[in-house]
C-alpha positions in Angstrom: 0.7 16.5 18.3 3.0 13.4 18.7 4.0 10.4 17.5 5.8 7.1 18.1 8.1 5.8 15.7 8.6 2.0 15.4 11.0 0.9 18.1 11.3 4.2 19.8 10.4 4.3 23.7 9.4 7.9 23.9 7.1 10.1 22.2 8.1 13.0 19.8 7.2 16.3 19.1 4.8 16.0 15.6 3.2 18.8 13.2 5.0 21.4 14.9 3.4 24.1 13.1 -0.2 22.6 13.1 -2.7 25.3 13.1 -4.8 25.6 16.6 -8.0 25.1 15.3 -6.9 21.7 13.0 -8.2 18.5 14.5 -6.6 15.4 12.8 -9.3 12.6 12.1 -6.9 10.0 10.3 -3.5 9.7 8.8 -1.7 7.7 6.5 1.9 6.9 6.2 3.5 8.9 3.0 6.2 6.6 2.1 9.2 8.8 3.3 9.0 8.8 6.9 6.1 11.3 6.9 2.0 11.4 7.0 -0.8 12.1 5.0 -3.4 13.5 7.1 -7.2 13.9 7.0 -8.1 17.2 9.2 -11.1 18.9 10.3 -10.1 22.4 10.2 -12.3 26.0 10.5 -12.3 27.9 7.4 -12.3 31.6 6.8 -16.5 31.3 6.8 -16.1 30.4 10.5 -17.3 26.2 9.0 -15.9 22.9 9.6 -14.1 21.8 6.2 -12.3 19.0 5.6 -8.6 19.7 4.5 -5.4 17.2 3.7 -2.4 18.2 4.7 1.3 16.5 4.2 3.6 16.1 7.3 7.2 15.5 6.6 9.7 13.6 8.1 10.8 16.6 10.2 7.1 17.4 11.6 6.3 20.5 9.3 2.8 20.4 7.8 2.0 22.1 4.0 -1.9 21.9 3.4 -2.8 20.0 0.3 -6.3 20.7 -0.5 -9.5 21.6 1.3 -12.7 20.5 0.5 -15.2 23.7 0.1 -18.2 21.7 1.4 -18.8 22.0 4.7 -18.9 19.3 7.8 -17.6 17.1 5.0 -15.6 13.6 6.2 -12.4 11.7 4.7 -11.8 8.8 7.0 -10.5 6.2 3.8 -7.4 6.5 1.6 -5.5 5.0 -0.2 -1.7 6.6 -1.0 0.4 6.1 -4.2 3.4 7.7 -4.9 2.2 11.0 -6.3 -1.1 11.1 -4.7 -3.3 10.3 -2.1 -7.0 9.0 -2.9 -9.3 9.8 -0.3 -13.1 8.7 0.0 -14.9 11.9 0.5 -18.6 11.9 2.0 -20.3 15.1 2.9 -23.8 12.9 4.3 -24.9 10.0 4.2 -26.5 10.1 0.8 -23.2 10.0 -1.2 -19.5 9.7 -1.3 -17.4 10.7 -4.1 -13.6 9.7 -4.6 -11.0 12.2 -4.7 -7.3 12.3 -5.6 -4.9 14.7 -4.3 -1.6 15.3 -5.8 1.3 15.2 -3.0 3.1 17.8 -4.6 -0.5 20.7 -4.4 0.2 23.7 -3.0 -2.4 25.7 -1.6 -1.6 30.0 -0.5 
């Protein structure tokens, strides 16, 4: 990946260390030069999950949470300053609000 920074005229390297099977589907700015990111990514079952992952200043991603539901969606968020509340819908049928600490740490 890579991003733009306000003012800047070329693009920089971003999520250096972003796994090869992640696929971000939105982004929000974290408040300290960094993003918040919404990401379909394949799980150990060998299914789509949705996971949130926090991308520092300096590019380097830490994954936040993952949702176990498969071919789930987060597309709508909503960031404070300890947290990141993301509208979760797994079909059409429902959605379901979730909040995410910025400082989780999954293994």
């Amino acid at each position: 990946m890579q991003r733009l920074r306000p003012g800047a005229t070329d693009l920089e390297p971003f999520w250096t260390n972003k796994p090869p099977s992640a696929f971000a589907v939105a982004g929000w700015d974290d408040g300290n030069q960094g993003a918040l990111l919404s990401v379909w990514d394949w799980g150990n079952d060998d299914a789509l999950h949705t996971t949130v992952w926090a991308v520092d200043a300096d590019g380097h991603g830490q994954r936040l949470a993952c949702d176990p539901l498969v071919m789930s969606d987060a597309r709508v968020a909503a960031v404070s300053p300890d947290a990141i509340f993301l509208v979760v819908t797994a079909d059409s049928s429902y959605w379901q609000l979730v909040r995410v600490p910025k400082s989780a740490k999954l293994p």
